[in-house]
N, C-alpha and C positions, 0 to 999 in steps of 0.2 A: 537144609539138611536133607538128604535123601533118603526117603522113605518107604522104600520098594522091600524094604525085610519086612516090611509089615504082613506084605501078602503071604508070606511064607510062615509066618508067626502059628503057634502052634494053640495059643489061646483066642485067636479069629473066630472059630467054633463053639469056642465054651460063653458062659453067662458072665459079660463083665463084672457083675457084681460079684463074682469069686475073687477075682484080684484087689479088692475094695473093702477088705472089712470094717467094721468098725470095733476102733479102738485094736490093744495087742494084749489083752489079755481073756481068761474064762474061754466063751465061743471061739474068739476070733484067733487063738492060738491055731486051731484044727483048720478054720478057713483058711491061716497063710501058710500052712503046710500041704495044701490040697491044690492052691493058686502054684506054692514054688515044684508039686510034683509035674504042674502042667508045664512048667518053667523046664523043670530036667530033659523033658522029651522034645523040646522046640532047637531046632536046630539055629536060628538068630537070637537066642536067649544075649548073646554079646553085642549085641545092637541095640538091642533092646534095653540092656543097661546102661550101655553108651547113651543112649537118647533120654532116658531118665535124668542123667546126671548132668547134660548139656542142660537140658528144659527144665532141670529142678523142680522136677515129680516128686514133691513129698508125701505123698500121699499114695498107699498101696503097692500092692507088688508088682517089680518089674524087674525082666532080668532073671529073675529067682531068686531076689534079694529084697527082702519086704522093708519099709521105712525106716526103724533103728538101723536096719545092717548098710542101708545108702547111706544114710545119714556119716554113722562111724567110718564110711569108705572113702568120703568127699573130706571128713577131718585128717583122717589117714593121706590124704590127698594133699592135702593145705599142711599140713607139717613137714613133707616132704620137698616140697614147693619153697617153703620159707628154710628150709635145713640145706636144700642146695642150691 
């Protein structure tokens, strides 16, 4: 898989541990809203979720999509898959 959006990625800069919180509730609600505003202004934010969802990234935010929303996106994914 080609990995060259990386260089372009808008979270290169920031402290990985913003995209990693732990758990999704209390703190970590405010981390994955602070990870997905890094997410808004990144121009391969669609790369970025693409390669999450190929690699099966369960863990932390990617894309601007933090773990329940990949999660329900890949079910969304797999029901349409077996619907058509």
């Amino acid at each position: 898989m080609d990995m060259n959006w990386l260089n372009e990625s808008r979270c290169l800069t920031e402290d990985p541990e913003l995209f990693f919180p732990v758990g999704n509730t209390g703190p970590a609600v405010d981390q994955i809203e602070q990870a997905k505003a890094v997410c808004r202004e990144c121009g391969v934010s669609t790369q970025c979720l693409e390669y999450a969802i190929k690699e099966n990234q369960d863990t932390g935010v990617w894309g601007g999509l933090s773990e329940d929303e990949r999660k329900s996106l890949k079910r969304k994914y797999a029901r349409a898959r077996r619907a058509g």
